[in-house]
N, C-alpha and C positions, 0 to 999 in steps of 0.2 A: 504493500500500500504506500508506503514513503516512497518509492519511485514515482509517486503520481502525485505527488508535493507539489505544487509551486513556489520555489522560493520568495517571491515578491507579495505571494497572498497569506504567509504565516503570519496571524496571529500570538504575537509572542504573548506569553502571561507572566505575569509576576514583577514588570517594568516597574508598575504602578506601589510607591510605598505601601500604601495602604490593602494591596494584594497577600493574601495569606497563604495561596495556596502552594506548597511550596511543590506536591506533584506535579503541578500544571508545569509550574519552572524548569522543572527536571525533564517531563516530557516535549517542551517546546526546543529545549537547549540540544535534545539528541534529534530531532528532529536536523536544526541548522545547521548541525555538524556533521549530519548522516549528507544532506545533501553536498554540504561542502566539499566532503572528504571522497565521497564516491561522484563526485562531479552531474551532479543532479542538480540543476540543472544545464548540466555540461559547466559547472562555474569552474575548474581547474583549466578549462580550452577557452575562456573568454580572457576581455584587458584587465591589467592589473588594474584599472580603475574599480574595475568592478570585485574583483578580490580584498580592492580594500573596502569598499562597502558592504563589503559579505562579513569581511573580518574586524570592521566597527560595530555594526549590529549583535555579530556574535559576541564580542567583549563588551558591549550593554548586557547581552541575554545573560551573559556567564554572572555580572554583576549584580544582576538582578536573583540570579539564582543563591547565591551566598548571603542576601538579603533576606529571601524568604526563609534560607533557612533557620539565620539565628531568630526571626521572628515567630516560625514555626514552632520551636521551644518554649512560649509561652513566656519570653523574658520580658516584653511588651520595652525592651530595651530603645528607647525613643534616640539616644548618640547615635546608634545601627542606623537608624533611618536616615535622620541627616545626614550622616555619612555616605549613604549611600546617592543619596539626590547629588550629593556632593561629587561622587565618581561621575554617577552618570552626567552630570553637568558638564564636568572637564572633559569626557570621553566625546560628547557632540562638539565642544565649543573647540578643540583643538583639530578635529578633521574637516570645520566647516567653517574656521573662522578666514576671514582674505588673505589674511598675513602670515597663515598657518606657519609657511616652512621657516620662521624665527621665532615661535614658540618653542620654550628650552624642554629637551628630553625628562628631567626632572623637575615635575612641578605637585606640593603635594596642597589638593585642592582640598582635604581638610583641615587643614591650618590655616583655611579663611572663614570667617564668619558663616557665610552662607552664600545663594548662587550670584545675589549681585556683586559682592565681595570679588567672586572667582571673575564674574567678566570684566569688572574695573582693573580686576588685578591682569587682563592680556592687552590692557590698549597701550601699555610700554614698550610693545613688539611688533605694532605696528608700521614699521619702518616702511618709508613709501619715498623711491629716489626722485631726488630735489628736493626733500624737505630734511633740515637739522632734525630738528624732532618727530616725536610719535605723533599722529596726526589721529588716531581715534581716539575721540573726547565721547563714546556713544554707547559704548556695550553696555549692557545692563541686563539686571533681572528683575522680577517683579510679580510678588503673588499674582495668583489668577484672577482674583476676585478684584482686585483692586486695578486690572487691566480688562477688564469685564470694564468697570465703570469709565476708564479710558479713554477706549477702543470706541466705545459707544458716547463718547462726549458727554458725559454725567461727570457733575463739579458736587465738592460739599464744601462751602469753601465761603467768602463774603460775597463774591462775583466782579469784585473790579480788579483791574493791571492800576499799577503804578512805577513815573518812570521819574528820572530827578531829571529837569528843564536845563538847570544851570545848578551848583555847588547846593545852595541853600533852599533850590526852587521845587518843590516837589508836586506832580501835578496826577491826575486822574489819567491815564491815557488808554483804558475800553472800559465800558460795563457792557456786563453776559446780560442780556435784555430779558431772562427771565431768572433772577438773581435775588437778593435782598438788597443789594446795591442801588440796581436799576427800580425797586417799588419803592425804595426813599426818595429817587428819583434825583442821584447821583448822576451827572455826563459829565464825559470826558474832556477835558481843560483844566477843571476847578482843580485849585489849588488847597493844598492839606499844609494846615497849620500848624494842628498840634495830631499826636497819636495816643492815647490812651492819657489824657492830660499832657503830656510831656511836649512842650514845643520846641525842644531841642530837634530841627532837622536838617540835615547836612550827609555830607558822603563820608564821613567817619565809618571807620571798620562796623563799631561798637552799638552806632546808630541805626545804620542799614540792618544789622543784626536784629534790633529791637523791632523796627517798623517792619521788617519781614516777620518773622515770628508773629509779631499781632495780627499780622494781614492773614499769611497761609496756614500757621497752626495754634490759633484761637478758636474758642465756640462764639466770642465777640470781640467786636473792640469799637472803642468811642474813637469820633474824628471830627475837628474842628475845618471843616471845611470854608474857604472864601470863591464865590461864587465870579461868576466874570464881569456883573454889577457892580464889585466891590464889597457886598454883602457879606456875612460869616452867617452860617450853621453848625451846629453841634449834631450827629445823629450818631445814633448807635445801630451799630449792624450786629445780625445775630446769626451764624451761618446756619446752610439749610443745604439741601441736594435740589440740584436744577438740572435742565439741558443745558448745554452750550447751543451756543446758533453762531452758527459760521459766518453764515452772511452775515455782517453787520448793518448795511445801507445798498442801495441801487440807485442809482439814478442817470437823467440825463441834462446836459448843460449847452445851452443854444449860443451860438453867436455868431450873429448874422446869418448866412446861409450854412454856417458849419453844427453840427454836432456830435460832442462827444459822450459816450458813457463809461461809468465812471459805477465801481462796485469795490467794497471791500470785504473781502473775504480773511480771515482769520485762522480758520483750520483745517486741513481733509480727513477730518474722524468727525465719528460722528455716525447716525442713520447714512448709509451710503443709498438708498433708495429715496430717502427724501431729503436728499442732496441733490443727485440727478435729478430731479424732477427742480425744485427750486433754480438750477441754473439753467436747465430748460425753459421754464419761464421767465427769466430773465434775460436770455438771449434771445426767445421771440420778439421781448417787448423793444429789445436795442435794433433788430433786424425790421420790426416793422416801422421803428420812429426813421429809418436810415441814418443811422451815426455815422462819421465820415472817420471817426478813432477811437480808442479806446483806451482807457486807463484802470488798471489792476493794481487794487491795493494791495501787498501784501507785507507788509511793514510788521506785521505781530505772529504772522503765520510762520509758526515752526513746521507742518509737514504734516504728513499723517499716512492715508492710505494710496499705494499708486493706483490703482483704479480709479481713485478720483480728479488725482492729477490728469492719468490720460484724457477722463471726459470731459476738463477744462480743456485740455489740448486740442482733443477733435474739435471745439466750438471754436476755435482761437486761430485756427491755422485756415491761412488762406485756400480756398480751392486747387491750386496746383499743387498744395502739398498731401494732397489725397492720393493713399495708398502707398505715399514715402515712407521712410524710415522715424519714425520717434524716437525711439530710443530704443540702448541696448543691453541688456543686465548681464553681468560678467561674474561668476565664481571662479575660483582659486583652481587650480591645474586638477586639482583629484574631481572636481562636478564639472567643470566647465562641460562635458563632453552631454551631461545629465540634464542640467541646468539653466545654464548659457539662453538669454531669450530674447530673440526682436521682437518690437512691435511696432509696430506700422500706424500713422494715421489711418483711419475714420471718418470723415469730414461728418461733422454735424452740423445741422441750422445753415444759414442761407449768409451768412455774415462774412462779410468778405472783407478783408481788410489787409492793406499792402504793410503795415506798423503797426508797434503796438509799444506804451509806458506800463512800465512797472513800478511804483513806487517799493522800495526795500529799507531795513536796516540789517544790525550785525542779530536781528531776531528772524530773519528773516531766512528758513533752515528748510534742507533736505528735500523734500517734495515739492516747496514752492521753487526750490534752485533749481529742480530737474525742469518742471515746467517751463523756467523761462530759457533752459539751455534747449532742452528740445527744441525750441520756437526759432530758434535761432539762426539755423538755416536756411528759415522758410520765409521770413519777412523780416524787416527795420525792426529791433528792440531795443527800446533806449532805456534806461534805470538811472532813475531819481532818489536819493536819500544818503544812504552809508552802504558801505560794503557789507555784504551779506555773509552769513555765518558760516560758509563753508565746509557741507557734508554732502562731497559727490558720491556718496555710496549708502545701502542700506541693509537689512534685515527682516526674517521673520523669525513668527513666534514659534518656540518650544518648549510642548511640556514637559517637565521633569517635578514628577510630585507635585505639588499645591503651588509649581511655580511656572511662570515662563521664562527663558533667557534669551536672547536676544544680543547673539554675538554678530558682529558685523560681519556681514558672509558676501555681498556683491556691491562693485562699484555700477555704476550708471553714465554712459555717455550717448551723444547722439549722432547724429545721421554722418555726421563727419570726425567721429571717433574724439569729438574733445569732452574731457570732463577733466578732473584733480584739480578742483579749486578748492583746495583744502585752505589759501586764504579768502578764500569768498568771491565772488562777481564782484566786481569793482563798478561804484557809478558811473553812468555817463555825466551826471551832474550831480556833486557833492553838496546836500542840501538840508539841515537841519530838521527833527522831526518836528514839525510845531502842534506842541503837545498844546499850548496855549489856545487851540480854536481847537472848536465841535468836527467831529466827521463832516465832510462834505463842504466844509467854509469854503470858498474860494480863495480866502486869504490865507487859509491854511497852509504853513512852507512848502511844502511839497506838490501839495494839488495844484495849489497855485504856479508855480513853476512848471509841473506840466502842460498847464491850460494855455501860458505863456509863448512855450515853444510851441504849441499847437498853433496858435494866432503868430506869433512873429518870427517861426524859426532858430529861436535862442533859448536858453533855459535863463530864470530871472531867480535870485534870490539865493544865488549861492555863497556857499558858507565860507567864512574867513577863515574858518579853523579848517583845517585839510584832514588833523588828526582828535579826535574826539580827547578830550582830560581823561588821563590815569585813569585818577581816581570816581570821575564822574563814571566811568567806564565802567570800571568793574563796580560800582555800586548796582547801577542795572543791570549788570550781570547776575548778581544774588539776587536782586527783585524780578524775574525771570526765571528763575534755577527751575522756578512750578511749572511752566508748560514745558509739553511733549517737543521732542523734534526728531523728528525722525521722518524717512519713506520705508515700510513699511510694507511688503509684498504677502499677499495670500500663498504660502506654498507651503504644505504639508509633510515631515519626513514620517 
């Protein structure tokens, strides 16, 4: 009967910690090893690629069987388990991470806390030529449950970003429109005075410490808010679980015989079913008013899932570029042969457009940077803001126990093989975020510079600072740390 095995359709058992049975283990593991060894199917006459995914699976199975069995004992011994999530962890993340062949021979993955520990602990071997250093800032792991509410854009949180203006400026820069933020009836500009009484605010280490902490892991916190009236309010926010809404605003902007639309989108997670549908509706409404351009906000948008990048892309890409190249996803030498995937525009909606603006900053990560590199073949892309965050490569999920990990496994380039902006897209116009005006202003830094070059060919309002302050820097760097960034692909091991 084992001759008539499929090795690809085995059901292993006992991967799973909380799997008891330790027969099942024993009988899946002679199963892998009866095909292996007697070349069932035919695996001893195929490529060693495939020997080594015969022989990684099998050193999960084997791990998983010495699991079951001290659990079999009745020792209810809880170290066993972790430990073992722990192997298994290291066993995926070193045959499927990009950078694999400088992962060192000796690594012992129980001597780190747990599985995020273990994926923080390979992005020092990321070595990627022309860059001094490690260039993966991204692996992680991450209970399920708490990537459940992720994945699906579910916040438990206050509902607004905050970003520092200038040193001492600290300003609102989104509310989640259905938040406790947004029913106080918080938008973004207003300036925060004090935090939890404390009107000490600046980019001090100490500072930033504090006003984070009360913003992402409070059940409340008081804030003295001054309105753009000049007005103060005091409100207290009380966090709560929401949706996120990606979309932020839609609109279009007339002048004279020209017009433009103009959307800000925030993130690709989320409902991907009523995602596509909302940019569906949004791009009928631009393709029927005839906008003559377009501008894409993507300023806070860390990335999310590529399925939803590409169906911004097929809307976005001009008609000749249907059935071209989008992009390319690239695994490490052992999957590439497995792995390795084009995909091709799509064209969707009628919107035809020779250009197109991006508004960006250094938040501006992973799925939103493939989208704008994709595009880039195909028509005029200009970028407005700061340099964006720089993660041409990405990941999917893996279970291991009550966890996912999430080692960087593929880079992403496009039709003309460029990608490795490990320092970010660079602007065409270096242009302050002006946190100081509402979505949509026209005087707003950035939009406004777009609309500018739209009407006179020039970009207007660019920034005297070339290089953003230190300290200003990495302060919003910590008030950020909470969104996701990542692209993020559907694939299954």
């Amino acid at each position: 009967m084992l001759a008539n095995v499929n090795f690809w359709e085995i059901n292993v058992k006992g991967t799973d910690p909380g799997n008891h049975e330790h027969s099942k283990c024993v009988i899946s593991v002679c199963v892998v090893l009866y095909c292996y060894s007697s070349g069932i199917p035919n695996l001893n006459n195929r490529n060693m690629k495939l020997k080594n995914i015969a022989l990684f699976f099998l050193s999960a199975v084997v791990l998983s069987v010495f699991g079951c069995k001290k659990e079999s004992n009745g020792s209810g011994n809880t170290t066993a388990v972790e430990d073992r999530v722990k192997d298994t962890a290291w066993s995926y993340a070193k045959d499927l991470y990009l950078w694999d062949d400088h992962l060192p021979f000796t690594f012992n993955a129980r001597s780190y806390a747990d599985p995020d520990a273990i994926m923080k602990a390979l992005r020092p071997y990321s070595i990627e030529p022309g860059f001094a250093d490690p260039v993966d800032r991204w692996s992680f792991a991450i209970k399920k449950s708490e990537w459940d509410d992720v994945s699906a854009g579910i916040s438990g949180d206050l509902g607004l970003g905050i970003f520092f203006m200038s040193e001492n400026d600290l300003r609102v820069s989104y509310v989640e429109p259905a938040s406790p933020a947004a029913a106080a009836g918080i938008e973004r500009s207003w300036r925060i005075l004090s935090v939890n009484g404390n009107t000490t605010i600046n980019t001090s280490d100490a500072v930033v410490s504090r006003i984070s902490t009360a913003l992402f892991n409070s059940t409340s916190a008081g804030f003295t808010f001054e309105k753009p009236d000049g007005t103060a309010v005091d409100i207290t926010l009380v966090a709560a679980t929401y949706q996120d809404e990606p979309i932020i605003l839609d609109t279009i902007y007339s002048d004279g015989g020209s017009k433009t639309g103009y959307f800000v989108f925030n993130s690709f997670l989320g409902n991907v079913d009523n995602i596509k549908t909302r940019l569906g509706n949004i791009f009928d409404k631009f393709a029927s008013a005839g906008i003559n351009d377009m501008i894409v906000d993507l300023r806070y948008n860390g990335g999310g899932y590529v399925e939803l990048q590409n169906e911004l892309a097929n809307y976005l890409v001009p008609s000749a570029g249907n059935s071209g190249v989008m992009l390319e996803e690239k695994f490490n030498d052992h999957y590439s042969a497995f792995f390795d995937t084009t995909i091709n525009y799509q064209k969707k909606g009628t919107l035809n457009l020779n250009r197109i603006f991006f508004i960006i900053t250094k938040n501006t990560a992973s799925a939103s940077e493939l989208l704008i590199n994709s595009l880039k073949p195909y028509m005029e892309v200009k970028l407005i803001g700061r340099a964006s965050h720089g993660k041409p490569v990405g990941y999917f999920n893996i279970g291991v126990g009550d966890w996912y990990i999430f080692p960087v496994s593929f880079r992403s380039v496009n039709k003309n093989g460029e990608g490795n902006y490990f320092n970010g897209l660079q602007p065409d116009a270096i242009v302050d975020d002006g946190l100081d005006r509402p979505w949509g202003d026209v005087n707003e830094n950035c939009l406004a510079s777009a609309l500018y070059y739209i009407g006179h060919g020039a970009f207007s309002r660019i920034s005297p600072r070339v290089q953003q302050d230190t300290r200003l820097e990495s302060g919003n760097d910590v008030l950020d740390v909470k969104r996701f960034k990542g692209a993020v692909r559907n694939l299954k091991i």
